[in-house]
Backbone as numpy.savetxt, mean C-alpha at the origin, in Angstrom:
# Nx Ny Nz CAx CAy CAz Cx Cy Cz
9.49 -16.47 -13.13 10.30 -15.39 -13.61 11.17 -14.88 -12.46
12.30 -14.78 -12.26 13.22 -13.89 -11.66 13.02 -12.69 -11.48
13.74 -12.47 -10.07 13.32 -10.44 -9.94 13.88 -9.74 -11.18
14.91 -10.09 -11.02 16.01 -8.97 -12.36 15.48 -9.24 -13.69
14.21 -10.47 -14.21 13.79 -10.39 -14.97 12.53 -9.28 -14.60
11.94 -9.72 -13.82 10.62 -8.91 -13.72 11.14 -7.54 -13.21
12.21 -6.89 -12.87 11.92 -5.71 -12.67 12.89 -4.81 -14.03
13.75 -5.64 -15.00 13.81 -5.59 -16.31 12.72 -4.90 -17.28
11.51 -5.65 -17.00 10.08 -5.26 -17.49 9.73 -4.13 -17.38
9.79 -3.75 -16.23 9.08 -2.22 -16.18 9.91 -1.23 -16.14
9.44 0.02 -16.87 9.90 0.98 -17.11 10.13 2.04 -16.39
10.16 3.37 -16.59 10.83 4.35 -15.34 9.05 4.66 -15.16
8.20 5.07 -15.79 7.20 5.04 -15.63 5.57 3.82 -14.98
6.80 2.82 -14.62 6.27 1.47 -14.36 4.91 0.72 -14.98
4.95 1.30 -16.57 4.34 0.51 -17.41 5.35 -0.56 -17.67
5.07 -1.66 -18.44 5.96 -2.74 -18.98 6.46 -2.34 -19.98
7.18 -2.95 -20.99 7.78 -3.12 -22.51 7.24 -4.07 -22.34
6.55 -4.48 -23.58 6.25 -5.87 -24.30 7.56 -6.51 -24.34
7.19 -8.11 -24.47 7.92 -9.07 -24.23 7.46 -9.71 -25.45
8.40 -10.95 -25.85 7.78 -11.46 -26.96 6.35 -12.27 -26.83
6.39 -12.25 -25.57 4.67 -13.50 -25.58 3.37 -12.47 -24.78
3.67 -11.83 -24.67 3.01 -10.60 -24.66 2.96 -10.46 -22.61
3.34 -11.26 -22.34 3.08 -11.26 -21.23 3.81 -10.25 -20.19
3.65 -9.67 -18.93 4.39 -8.67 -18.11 3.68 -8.31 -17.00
4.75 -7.38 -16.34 4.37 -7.04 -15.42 3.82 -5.09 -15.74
2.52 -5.00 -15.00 2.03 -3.54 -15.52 1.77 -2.57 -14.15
2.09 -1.83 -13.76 1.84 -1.14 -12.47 1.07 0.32 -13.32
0.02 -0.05 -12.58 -0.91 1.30 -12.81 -1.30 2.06 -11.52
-1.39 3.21 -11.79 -1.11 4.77 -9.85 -2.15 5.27 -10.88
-3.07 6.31 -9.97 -4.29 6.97 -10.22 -5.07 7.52 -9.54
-5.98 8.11 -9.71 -6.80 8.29 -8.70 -8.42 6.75 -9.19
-8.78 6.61 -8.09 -10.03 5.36 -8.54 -10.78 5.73 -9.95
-11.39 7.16 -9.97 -12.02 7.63 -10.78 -11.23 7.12 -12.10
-10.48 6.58 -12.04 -9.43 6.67 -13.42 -9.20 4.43 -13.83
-10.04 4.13 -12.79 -10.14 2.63 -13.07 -11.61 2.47 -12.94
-11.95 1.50 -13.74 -13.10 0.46 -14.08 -13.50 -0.01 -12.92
-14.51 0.03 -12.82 -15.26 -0.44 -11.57 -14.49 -1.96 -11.27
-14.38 -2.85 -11.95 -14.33 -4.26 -11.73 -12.79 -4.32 -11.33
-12.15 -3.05 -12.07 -10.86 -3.15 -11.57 -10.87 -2.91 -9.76
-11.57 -1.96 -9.40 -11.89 -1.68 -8.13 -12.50 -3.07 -7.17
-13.40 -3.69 -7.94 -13.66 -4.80 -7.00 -12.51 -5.83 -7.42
-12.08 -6.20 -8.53 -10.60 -6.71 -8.09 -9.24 -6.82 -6.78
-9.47 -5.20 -6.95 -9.10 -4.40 -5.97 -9.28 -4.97 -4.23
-10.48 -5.03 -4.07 -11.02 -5.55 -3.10 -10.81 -6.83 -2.86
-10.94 -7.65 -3.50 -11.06 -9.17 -3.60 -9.79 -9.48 -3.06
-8.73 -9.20 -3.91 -7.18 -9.47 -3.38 -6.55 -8.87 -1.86
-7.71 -7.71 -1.72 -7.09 -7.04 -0.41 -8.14 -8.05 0.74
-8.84 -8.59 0.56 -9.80 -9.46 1.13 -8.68 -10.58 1.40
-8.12 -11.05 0.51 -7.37 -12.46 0.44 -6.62 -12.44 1.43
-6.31 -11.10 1.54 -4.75 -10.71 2.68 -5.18 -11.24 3.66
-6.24 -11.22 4.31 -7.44 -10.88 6.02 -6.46 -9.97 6.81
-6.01 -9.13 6.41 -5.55 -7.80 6.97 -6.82 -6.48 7.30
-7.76 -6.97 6.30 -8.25 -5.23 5.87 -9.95 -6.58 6.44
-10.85 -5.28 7.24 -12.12 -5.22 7.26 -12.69 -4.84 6.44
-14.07 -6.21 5.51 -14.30 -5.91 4.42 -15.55 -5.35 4.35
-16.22 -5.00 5.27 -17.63 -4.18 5.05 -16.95 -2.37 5.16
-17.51 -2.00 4.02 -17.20 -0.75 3.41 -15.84 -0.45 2.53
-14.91 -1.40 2.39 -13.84 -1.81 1.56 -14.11 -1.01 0.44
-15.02 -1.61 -0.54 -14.81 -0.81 -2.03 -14.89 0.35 -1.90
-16.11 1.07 -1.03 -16.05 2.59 -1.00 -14.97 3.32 -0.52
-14.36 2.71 0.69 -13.13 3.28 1.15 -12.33 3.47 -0.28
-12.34 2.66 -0.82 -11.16 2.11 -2.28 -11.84 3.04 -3.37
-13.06 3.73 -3.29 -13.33 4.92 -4.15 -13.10 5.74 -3.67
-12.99 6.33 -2.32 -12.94 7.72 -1.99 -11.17 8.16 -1.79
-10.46 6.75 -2.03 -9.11 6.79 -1.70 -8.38 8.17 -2.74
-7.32 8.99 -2.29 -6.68 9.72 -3.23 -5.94 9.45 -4.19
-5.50 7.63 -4.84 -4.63 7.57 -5.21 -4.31 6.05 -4.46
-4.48 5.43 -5.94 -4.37 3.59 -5.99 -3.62 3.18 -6.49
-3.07 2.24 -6.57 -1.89 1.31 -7.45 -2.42 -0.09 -7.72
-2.00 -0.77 -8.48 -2.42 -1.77 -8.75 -1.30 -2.09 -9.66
-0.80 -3.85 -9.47 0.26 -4.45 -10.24 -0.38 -5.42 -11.07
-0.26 -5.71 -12.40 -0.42 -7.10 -13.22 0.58 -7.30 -13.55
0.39 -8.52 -13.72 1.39 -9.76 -14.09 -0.07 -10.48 -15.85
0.31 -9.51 -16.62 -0.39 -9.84 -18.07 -1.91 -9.43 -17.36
-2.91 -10.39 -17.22 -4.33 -9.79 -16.90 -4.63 -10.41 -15.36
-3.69 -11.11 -14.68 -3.91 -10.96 -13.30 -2.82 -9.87 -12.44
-4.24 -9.81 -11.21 -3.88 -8.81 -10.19 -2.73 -9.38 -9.18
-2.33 -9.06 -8.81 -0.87 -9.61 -8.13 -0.49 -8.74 -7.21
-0.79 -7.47 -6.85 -0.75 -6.46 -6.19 -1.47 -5.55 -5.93
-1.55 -4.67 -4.88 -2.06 -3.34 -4.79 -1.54 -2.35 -3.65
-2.22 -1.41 -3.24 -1.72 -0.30 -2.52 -2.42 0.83 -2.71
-2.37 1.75 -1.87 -3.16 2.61 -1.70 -2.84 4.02 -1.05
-2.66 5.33 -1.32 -2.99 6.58 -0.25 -3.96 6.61 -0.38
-4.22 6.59 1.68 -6.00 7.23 1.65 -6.42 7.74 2.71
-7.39 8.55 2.90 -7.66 9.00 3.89 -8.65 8.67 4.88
-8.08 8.44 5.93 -8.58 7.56 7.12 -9.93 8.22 7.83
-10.41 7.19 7.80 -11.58 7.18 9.01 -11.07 8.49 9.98
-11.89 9.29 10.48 -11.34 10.27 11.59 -11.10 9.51 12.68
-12.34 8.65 13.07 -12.15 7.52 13.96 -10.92 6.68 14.38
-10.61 6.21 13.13 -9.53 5.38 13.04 -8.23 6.04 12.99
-8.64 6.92 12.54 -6.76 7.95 12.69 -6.64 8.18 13.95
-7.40 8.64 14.83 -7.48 9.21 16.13 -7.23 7.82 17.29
-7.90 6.61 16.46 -7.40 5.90 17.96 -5.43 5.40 17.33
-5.41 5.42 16.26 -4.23 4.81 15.71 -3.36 5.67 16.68
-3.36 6.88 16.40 -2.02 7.60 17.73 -2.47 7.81 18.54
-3.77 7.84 19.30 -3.99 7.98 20.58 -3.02 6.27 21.69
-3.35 5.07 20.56 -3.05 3.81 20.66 -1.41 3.95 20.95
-0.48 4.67 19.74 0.57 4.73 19.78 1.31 5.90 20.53
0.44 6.77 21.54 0.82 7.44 22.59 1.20 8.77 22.18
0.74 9.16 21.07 1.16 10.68 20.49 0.25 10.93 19.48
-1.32 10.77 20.67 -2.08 12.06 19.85 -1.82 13.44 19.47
-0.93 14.23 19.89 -0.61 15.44 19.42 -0.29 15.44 17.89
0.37 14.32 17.70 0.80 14.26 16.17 0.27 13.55 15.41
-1.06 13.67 15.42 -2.51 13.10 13.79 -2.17 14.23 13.25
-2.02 15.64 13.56 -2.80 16.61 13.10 -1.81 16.71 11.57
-0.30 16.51 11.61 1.01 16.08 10.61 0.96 15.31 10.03
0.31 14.18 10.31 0.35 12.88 9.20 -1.13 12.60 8.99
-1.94 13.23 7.64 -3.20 13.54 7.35 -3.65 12.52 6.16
-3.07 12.12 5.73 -2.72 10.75 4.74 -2.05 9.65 5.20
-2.82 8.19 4.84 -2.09 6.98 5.05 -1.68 6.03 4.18
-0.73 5.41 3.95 -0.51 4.50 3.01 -0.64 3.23 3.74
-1.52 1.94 2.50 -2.30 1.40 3.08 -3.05 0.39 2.12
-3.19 -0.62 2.46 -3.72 -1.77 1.86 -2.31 -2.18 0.57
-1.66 -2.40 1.57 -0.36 -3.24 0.34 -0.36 -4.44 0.31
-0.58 -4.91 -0.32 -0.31 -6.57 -0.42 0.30 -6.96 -1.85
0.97 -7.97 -1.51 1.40 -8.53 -2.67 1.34 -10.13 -2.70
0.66 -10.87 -3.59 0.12 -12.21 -3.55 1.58 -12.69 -3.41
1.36 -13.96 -2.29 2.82 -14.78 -1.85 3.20 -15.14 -2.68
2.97 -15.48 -3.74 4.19 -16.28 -4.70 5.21 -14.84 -6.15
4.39 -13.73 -5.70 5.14 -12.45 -6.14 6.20 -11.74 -5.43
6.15 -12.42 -3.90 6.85 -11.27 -2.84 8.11 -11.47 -3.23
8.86 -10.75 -2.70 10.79 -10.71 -2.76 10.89 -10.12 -4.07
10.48 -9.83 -5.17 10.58 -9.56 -6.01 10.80 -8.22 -6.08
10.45 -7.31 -5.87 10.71 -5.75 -5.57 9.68 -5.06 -6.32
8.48 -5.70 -6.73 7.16 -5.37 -7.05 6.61 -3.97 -6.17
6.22 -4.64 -4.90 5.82 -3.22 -3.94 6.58 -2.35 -3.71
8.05 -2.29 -3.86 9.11 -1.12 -3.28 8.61 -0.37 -4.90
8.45 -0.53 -6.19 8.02 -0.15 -7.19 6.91 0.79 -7.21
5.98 0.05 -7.18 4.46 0.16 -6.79 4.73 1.65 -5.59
5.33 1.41 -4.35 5.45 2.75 -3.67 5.69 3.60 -4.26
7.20 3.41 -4.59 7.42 4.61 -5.41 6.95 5.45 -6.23
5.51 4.66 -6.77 5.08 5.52 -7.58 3.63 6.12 -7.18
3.07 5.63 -6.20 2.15 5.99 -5.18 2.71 7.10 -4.38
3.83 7.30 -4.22 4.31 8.40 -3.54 5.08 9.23 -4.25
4.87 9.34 -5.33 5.28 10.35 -6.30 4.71 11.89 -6.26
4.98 12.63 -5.83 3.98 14.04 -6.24 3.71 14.16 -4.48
3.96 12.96 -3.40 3.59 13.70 -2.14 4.50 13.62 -0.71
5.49 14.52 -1.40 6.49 14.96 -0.67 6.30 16.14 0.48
5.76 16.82 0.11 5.35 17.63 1.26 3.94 17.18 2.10
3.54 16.01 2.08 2.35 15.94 2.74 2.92 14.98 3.91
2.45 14.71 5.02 2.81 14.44 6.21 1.45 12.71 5.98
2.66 11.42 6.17 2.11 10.32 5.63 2.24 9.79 6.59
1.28 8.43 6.65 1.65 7.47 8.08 1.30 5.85 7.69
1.63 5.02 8.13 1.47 3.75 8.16 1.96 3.22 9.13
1.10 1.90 9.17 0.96 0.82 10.37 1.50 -0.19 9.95
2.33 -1.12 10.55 2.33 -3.13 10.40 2.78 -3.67 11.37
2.93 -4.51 11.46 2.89 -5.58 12.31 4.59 -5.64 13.12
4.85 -6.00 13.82 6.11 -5.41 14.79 7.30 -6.66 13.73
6.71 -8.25 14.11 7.32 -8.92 13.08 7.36 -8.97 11.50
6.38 -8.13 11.04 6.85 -7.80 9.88 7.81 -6.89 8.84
8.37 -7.73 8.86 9.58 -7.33 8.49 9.95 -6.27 6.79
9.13 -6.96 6.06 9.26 -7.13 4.75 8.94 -5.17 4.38
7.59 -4.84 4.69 7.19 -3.75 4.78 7.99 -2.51 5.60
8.32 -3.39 6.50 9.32 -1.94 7.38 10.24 -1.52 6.56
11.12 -2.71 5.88 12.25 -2.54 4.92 11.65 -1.60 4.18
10.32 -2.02 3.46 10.40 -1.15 2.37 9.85 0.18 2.86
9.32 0.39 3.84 9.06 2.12 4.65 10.48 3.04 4.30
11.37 2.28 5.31 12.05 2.70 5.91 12.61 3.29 4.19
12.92 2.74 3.53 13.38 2.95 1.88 13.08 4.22 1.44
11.83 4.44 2.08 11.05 5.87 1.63 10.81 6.74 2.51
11.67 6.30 3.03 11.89 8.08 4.28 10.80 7.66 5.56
10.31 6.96 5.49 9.19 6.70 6.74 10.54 6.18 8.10
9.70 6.25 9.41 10.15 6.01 11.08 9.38 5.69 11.84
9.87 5.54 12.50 8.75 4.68 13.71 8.14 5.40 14.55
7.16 5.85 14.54 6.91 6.71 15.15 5.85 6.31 17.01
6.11 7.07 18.05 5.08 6.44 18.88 5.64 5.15 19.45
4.82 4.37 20.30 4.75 3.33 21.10 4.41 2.26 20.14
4.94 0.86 20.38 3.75 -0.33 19.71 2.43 -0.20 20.50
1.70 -0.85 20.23 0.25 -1.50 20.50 -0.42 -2.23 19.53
-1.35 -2.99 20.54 -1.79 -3.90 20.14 -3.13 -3.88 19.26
-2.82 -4.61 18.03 -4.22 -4.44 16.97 -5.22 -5.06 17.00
-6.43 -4.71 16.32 -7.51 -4.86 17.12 -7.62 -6.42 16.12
-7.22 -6.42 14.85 -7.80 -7.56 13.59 -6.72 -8.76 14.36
-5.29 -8.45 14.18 -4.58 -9.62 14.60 -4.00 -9.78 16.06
-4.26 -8.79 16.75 -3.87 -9.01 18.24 -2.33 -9.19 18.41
-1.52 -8.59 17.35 -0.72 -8.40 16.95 -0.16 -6.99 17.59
1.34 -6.63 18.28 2.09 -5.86 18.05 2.49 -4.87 16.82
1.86 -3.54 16.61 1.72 -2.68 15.88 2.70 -1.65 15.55
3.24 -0.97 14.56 4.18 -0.30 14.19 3.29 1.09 13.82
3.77 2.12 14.38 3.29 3.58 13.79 4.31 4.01 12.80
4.01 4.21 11.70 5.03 4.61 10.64 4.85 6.30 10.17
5.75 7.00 10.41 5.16 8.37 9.57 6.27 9.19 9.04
6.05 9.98 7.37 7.23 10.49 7.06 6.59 11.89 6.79
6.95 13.26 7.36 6.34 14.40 7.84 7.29 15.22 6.34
């Protein structure tokens, strides 16, 4: 399917319109409490696939999150995303890492665990999917991380008011050059 077909599909509310073969694309935002457990380990499984995300304590993180997204394509998962709130741990070395601990205390929410299965990307699925994950949190002070060569995600930050915030450094999973992202 083509982007301009698949983003045809969804609506301002980023449910689909039926198609004649019933098939589509469905973006569902929520809080966890508001999906099926299996949808949640779904959830997991695909963010597993990425090897971005450490998977011991994954699902619970993915219950206590404020607010999930999730994309189908008919009854497979094809996407996800997430606001959530970070480890204290992990928030604290993230800008201590990027050289401006003074400023955790502003960006108290992270957006986080995006992936979109490779043969969905370019499509404008996740710039979607954000948008509607970040609906309703305009006044809250947000942050995200990626990778210095990744490109794909900065584009779509930058789309939504996010900057670079801080120094790079180096990550602990890919040993990778790190991006501090935050939109206050």
């Amino acid at each position: 399917m083509r982007a301009s077909e698949l983003l045809k599909k969804i609506n301002e509310k980023g449910i689909t319109k039926p198609d004649n073969n019933a098939s589509g694309i469905n973006i569902k935002v929520g809080m966890p409490s508001e999906f099926d457990r299996n949808e949640l380990k779904r959830m997991k499984k695909l963010l597993v696939s990425g090897q971005e995300v450490v998977r011991r304590g994954l699902l619970l993180q993915i219950e206590r999150a404020p607010r999930i997204g999730l994309v189908y394509d008919g009854n497979s998962l094809i996407a996800a995303g997430a606001i959530k709130k970070p480890r204290e741990s992990y928030h604290t070395k993230v800008f201590t890492k990027a050289g401006i601990p003074e400023l955790q205390k502003e960006y108290s929410l992270e957006i986080g665990w995006l992936f979109t299965k490779p043969e969905y990307r370019k499509q404008g699925i996740m710039n979607r999917l954000l948008s509607q994950l970040l609906h309703g949190y305009k006044a809250v002070g947000l942050f995200a991380t990626t990778a210095e060569k990744n490109m794909t995600p900065q584009r779509i930050l930058t789309r939504h008011g996010f900057k670079t915030i801080g120094k790079p450094y180096v990550g602990e999973l890919s040993g990778r050059n790190i991006f501090l992202w935050g939109r206050a």
